[in-house]
C-alpha positions in Angstrom: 1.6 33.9 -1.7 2.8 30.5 -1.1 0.0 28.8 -1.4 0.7 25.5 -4.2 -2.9 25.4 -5.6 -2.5 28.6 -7.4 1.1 27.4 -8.3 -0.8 24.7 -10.0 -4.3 26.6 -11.3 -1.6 28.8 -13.0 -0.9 25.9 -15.2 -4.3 24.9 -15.8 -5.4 25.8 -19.8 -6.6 28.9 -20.5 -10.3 27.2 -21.7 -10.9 24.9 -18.3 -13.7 23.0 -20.5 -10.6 21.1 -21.5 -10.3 17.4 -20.4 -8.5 16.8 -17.4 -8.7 12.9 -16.8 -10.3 10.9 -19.7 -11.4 7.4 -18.2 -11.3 4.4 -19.7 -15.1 3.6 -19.6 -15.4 7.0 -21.9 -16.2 9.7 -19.4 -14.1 12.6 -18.4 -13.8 15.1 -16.0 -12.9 18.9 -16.6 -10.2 21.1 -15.6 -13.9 23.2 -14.4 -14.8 19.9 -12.5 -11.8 20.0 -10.8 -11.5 23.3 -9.9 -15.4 23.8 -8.5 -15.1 20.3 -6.7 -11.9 21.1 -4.9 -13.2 24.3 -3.5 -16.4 22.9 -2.4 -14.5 20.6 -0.6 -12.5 23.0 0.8 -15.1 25.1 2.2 -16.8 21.8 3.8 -13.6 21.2 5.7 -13.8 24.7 7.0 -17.6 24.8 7.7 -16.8 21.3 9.5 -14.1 23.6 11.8 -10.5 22.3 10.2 -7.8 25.4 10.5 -4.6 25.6 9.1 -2.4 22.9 9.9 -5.0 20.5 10.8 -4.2 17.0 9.1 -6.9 15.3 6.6 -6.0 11.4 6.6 -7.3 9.3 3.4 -7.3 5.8 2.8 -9.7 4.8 0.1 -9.4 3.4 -3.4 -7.7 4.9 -6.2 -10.4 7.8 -7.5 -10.6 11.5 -8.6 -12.0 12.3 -5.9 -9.2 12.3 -3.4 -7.2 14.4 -6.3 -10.3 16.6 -5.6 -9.4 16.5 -1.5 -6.0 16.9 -2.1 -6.3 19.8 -4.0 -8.7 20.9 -1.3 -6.3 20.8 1.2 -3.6 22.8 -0.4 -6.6 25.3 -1.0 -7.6 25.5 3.0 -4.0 25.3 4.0 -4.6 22.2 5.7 -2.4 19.4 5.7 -3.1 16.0 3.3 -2.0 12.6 4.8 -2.8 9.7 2.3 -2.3 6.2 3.3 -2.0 2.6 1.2 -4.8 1.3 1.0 -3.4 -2.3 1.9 -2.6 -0.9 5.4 -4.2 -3.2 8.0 -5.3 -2.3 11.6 -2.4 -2.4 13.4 -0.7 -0.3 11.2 -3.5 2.2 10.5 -3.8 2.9 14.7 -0.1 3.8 14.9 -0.7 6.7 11.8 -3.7 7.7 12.9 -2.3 8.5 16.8 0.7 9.6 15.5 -0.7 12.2 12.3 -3.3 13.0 14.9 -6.2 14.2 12.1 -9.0 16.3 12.5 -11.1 14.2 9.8 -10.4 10.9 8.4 -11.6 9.7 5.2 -11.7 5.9 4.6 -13.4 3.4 2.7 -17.0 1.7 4.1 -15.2 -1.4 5.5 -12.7 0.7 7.9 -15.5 2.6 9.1 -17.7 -0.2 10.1 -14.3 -1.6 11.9 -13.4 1.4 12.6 -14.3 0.7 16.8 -11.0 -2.2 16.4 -8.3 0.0 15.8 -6.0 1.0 19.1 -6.1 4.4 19.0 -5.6 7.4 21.5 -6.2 10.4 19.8 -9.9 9.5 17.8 -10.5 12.1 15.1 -13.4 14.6 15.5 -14.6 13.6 12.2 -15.1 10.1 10.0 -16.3 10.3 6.8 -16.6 7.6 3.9 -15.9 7.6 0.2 -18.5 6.7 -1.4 -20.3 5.4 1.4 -23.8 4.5 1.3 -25.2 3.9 4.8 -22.6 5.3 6.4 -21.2 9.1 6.4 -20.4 10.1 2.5 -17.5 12.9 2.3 -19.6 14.6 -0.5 -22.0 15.5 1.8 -20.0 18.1 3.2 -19.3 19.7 -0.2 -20.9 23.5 -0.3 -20.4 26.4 -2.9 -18.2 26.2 -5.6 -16.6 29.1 -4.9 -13.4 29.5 -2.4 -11.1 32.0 -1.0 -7.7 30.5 -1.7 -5.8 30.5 1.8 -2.8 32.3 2.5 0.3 30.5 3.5 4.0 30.6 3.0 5.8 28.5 0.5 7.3 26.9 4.1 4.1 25.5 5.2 3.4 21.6 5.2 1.5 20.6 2.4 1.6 16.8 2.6 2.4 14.3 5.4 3.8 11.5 3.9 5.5 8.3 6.1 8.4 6.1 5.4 9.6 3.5 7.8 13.2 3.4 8.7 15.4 0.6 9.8 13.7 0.7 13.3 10.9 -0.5 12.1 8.9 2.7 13.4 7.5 4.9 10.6 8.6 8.3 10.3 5.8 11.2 9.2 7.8 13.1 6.3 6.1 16.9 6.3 6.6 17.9 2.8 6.2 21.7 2.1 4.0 23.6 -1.3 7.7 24.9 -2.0 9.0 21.4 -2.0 6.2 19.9 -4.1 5.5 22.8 -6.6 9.5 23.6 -7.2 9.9 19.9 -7.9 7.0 19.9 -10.1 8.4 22.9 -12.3 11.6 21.3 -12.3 10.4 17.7 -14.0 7.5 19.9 -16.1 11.1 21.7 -17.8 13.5 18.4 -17.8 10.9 16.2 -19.1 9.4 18.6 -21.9 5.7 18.6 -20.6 3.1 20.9 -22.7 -0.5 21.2 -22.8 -0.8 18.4 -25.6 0.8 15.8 -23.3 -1.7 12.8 -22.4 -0.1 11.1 -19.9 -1.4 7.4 -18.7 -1.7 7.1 -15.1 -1.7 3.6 -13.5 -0.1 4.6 -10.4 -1.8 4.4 -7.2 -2.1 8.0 -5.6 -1.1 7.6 -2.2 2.5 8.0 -2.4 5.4 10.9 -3.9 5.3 9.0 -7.6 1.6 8.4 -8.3 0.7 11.8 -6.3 3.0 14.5 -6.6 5.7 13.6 -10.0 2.7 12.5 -12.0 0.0 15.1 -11.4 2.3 17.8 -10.8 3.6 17.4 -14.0 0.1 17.3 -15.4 -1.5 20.4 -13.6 1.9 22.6 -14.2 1.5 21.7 -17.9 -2.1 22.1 -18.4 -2.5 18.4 -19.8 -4.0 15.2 -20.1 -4.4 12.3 -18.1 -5.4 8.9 -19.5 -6.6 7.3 -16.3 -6.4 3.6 -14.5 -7.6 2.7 -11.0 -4.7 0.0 -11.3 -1.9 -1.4 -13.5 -3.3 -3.7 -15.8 -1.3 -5.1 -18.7 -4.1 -5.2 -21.3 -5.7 -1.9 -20.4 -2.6 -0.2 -20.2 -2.1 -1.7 -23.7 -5.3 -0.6 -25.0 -4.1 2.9 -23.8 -0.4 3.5 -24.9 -1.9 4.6 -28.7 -3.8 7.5 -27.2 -0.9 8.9 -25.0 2.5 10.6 -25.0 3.7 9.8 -21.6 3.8 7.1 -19.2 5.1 6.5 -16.1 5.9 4.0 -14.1 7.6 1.4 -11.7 10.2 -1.1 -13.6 7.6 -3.8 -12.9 5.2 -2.4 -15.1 7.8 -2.4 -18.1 9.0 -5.9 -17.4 4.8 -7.0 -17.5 4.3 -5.0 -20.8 7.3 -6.8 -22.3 5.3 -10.8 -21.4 2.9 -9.1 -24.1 3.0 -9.9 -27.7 1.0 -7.1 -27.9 3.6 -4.5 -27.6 5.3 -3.4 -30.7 6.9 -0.2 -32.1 3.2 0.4 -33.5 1.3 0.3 -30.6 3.8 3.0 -29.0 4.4 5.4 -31.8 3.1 7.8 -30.1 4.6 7.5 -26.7 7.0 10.5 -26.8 8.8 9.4 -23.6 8.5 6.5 -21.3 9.4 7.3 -17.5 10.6 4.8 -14.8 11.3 5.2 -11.2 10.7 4.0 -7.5 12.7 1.1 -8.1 15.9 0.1 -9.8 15.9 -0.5 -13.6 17.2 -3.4 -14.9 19.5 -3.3 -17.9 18.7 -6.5 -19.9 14.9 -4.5 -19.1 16.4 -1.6 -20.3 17.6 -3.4 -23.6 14.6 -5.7 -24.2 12.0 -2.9 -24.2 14.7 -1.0 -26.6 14.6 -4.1 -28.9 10.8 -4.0 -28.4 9.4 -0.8 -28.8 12.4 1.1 -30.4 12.0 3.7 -27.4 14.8 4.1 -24.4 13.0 3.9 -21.2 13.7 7.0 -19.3 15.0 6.2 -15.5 15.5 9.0 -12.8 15.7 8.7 -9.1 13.7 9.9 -5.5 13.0 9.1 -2.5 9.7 10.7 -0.5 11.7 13.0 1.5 12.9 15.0 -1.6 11.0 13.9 -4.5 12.8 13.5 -7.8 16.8 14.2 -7.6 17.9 13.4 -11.1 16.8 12.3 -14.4 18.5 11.1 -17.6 17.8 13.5 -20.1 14.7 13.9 -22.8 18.0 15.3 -24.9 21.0 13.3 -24.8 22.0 10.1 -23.5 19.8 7.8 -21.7 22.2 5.4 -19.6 20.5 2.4 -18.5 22.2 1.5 -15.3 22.0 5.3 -14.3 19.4 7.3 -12.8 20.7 10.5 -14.7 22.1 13.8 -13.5 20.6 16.1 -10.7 17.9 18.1 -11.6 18.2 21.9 -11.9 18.9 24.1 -8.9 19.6 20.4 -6.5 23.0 20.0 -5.5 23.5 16.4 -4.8 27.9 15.4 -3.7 28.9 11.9 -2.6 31.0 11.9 0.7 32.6 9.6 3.0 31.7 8.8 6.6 33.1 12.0 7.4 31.3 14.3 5.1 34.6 14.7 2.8 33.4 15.2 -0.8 34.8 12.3 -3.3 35.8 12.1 -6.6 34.3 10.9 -9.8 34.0 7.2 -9.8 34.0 6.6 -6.1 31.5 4.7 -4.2 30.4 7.2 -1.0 27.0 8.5 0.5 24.7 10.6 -1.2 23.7 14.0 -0.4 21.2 16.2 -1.8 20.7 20.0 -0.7 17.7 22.1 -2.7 14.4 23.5 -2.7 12.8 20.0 -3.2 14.0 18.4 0.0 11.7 18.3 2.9 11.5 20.1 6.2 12.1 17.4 8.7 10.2 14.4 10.1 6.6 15.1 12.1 7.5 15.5 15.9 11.0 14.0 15.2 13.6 16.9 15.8 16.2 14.9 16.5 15.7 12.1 13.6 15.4 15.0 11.4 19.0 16.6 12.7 20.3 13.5 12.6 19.8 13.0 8.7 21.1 16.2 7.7 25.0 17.5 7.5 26.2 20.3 9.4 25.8 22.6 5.9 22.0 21.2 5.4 22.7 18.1 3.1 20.0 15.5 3.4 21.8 11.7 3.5 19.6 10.0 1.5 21.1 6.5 3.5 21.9 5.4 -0.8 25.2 4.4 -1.8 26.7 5.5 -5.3 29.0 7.3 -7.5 29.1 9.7 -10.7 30.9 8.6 -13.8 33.1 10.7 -15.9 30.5 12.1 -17.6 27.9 13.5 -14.1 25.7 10.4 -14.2 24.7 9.5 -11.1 24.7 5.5 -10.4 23.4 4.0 -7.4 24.6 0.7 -6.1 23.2 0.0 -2.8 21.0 1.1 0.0 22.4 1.2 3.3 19.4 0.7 5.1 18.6 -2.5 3.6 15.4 -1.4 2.7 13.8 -3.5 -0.2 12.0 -2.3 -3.6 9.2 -4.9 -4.5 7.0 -3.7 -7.1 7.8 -0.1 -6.4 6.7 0.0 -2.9 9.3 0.4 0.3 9.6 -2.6 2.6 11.6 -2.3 5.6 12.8 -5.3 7.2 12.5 -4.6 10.7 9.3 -4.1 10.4 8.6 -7.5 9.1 10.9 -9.0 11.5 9.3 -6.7 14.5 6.3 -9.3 13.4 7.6 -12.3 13.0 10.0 -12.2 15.8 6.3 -12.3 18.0 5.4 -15.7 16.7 5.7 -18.4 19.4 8.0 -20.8 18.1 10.1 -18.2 16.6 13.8 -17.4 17.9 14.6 -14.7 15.3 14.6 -13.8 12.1 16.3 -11.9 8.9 14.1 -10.5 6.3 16.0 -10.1 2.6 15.0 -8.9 -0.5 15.7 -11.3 -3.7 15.9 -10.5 -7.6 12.8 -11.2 -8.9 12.1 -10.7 -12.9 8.5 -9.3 -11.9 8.8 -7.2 -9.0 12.6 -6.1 -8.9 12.9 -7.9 -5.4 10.5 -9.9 -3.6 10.3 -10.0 0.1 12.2 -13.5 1.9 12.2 -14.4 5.2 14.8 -16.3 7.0 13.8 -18.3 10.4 15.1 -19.8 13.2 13.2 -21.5 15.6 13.3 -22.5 18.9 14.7 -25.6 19.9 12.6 -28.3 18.8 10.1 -26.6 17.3 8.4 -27.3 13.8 6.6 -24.7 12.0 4.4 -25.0 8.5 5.9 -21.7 5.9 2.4 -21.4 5.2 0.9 -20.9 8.1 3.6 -18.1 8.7 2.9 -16.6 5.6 -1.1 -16.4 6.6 -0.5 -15.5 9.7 1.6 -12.4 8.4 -1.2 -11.5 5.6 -3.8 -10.7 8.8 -1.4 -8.3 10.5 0.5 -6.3 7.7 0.0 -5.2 4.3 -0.2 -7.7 1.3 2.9 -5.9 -0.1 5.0 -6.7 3.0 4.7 -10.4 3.3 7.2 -12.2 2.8 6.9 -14.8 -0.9 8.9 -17.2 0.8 9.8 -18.7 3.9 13.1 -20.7 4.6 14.3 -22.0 7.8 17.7 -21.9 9.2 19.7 -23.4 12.2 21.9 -20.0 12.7 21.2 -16.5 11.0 25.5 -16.0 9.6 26.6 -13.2 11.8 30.0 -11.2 11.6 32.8 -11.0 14.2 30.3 -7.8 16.0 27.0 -10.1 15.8 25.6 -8.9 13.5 23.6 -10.6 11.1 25.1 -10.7 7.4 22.0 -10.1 5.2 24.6 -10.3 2.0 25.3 -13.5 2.4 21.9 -14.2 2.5 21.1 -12.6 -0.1 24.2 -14.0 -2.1 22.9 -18.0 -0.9 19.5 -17.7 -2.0 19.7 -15.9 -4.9 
């Protein structure tokens, strides 16, 4: 059997009274709770009518209670789609008629808006967390007893979407083999045991938060500290109390505005984690200086989870993201697939059990992002040093990192591009000491016309996610363009850095 919820429950500790997530107002749920909750869930989906394959879409708050559905899911075979909750209507129609779910799950303002979205394909069922008034999702909760479905390793878990240079998000089917052999791969590189406490202040709703965080939790039979949200002091307040943390470099660089943070308060902390974004080396250094610990960085992407790590053993190379993980094989090629030797800058490949099965209802995307001999391109750019560490050194698909979360240009152009006035626009990511890059857009405008930043920025924050917005807003006569048209984002990058 395939199925990745008894992958996980064979992790679980033997005694399942033991403490699962401790919260930080005091209370704490059970590795019991979260077994009996998950399969009542799962046999409410099935009493509603979901089969195998059907798709569950969630966008509500950070909770335990969609680790409960999720788990649920993997239980009925069915197939768990979670979406950022900063998602606004435009972009929630276009996954909801492409995902095409049975049931969708979504906070009380969604579903009292719920009529606004442009949608196609409505779900047969819509359910709130939490809700009050409207349709709770606990309501369809019976037994706590459940017959584990059978599925192959093969089938799709987890539905997952990443946008591409397009500007049209691409549904990423994930399968239990990819999840729960990346899980036991990070539970053995990264030393995780059933004394572990790790503190979770990730949100839940993509690969890092979701899969790389509880994975490693339910594999090992640990702890979780638990944090609806990143919050400098509460993350403080919880640092003494665990052994692991991760995070996005963001996090690291806020912890380090503290004077809290010292080698005391972290003396406990057996290994800090980063990821989702590039590391920093002056962060790198500082929080050495700090704390006396080496953050830890490795390096994923959605489509294969985690690739490589620098080692719990051995050196930790700031400016690396480590060497591949056990049983990936990950080469660096030229346009033409030739393999490359140490030291030179080429594409990155990866090939293993981790790496997903293709796009949702995208053959030919998903053909077109694997080799002839089933290498993924991962569309990063980098090299291995003498010594196997991997170093990454560009992305090109533009795409930035702000704050751990993907933005894709295009998309954000796609929007402002629409705004009368507008003749086109470039969309560039810039360092930024708090979020690694933060979002820039460059404008030119028709002839004659005069438009207020502001007003572009608030236009933008009623028609994409928070996240996505652009900081800043700087107008140009002429986006630079190369000899073939096309725009040079590095020089505008380079002239407002």
């Amino acid at each position: 059997m395939g199925n990745l919820y008894l992958k996980y429950r064979q992790g679980f500790p033997k005694n399942l009274d033991k403490v699962f997530i401790q919260k930080s107002n005091g209370t704490s749920i059970s590795y019991e709770e979260l077994e009996s909750q998950s399969a009542a869930y799962a046999n409410g989906f099935e009493a509603l009518g979901l089969k195998p394959g059907d798709r569950v879409t969630i966008q509500v708050e950070k909770c335990p209670e969609a680790i409960y559905i999720y788990l649920a899911c993997l239980r009925a075979n069915l197939i768990f789609h979670p979406l950022n909750t900063a998602y606004k209507e435009s972009e929630l129609s276009f996954f909801i008629d492409d995902a095409r779910p049975s049931i969708f799950i979504c906070t009380s303002d969604t579903y009292q808006n719920f009529s606004n979205l442009q949608i196609s394909n409505t779900p047969n069922h819509v359910y709130t967390l939490h809700g009050q008034k409207e349709k709770p999702i606990q309501d369809i909760c019976i037994r706590t007893d459940h017959k584990i479905t059978d599925c192959s390793k093969d089938h799709t878990a987890a539905l997952l979407y990443s946008s591409g240079t397009t500007g049209t998000p691409k549904g990423i089917m994930l399968s239990h083999g990819n999840i729960g052999s990346n899980a036991s791969s990070l539970v053995q590189c990264w030393s995780f045991n059933e004394k572990d406490r790790l503190l979770h202040a990730l949100p839940i709703y993509h690969v890092h938060g979701l899969f790389v965080a509880l994975g490693c939790v339910l594999l090992s039979g640990s702890e979780i500290n638990w944090l609806e949200s990143f919050d400098t002091d509460s993350v403080l307040d919880l640092l003494s109390t665990s052994t692991v943390m991760m995070g996005v470099p963001t996090y690291y660089t806020r912890l380090l505005s503290s004077d809290k943070l010292d080698k005391e308060i972290v003396k406990n902390i057996r290994i800090f984690i980063s990821g989702s974004a590039p590391l920093l080396e002056e962060t790198f250094a500082q929080f050495k200086e700090k704390t006396g610990k080496d953050i830890l960085e490795r390096y994923g992407m959605t489509e294969t989870n985690i690739i490589s790590s620098n080692p719990i053993d051995g050196t930790r190379k700031p400016g690396t993201v480590g060497l591949p993980l056990k049983d990936q094989f990950v080469r660096i090629v030229n346009d033409s697939n030739d393999l490359l030797e140490l030291g030179e800058i080429g594409n990155i490949q990866v090939k293993g059990e981790n790496v997903f099965t293709g796009y949702w209802n995208l053959p030919d995307k998903t053909n077109e992002d694997f080799s002839s001999d089933n290498f993924f391109n991962t569309g990063d750019k980098g090299y291995f040093d003498e010594e196997g560490y991997l170093i990454i050194v560009g992305r090109s698909k533009d795409m930035i990192i702000s704050g751990g979360l993907n933005v894709y240009p295009k998309e954000i152009e796609s929007y402002i591009d629409k705004i009368a006035g507008v003749k086109e626009s470039a969309v560039v990511g810039i360092k930024d000491d708090d979020l690694g890059e933060r979002v820039v857009a460059v404008i030119v405008l028709e002839n004659k016309s005069i438009m207020d930043p502001l007003a572009i920025i608030d236009h933008l924050k009623s028609q994409i996610s928070g996240f996505k917005v652009p900081k800043e807003v700087i107008f140009l006569d002429e986006l630079p363009r190369n000899a073939m048209g096309k725009v040079q984002k590095n020089i505008l990058r380079d002239n407002y850095q």
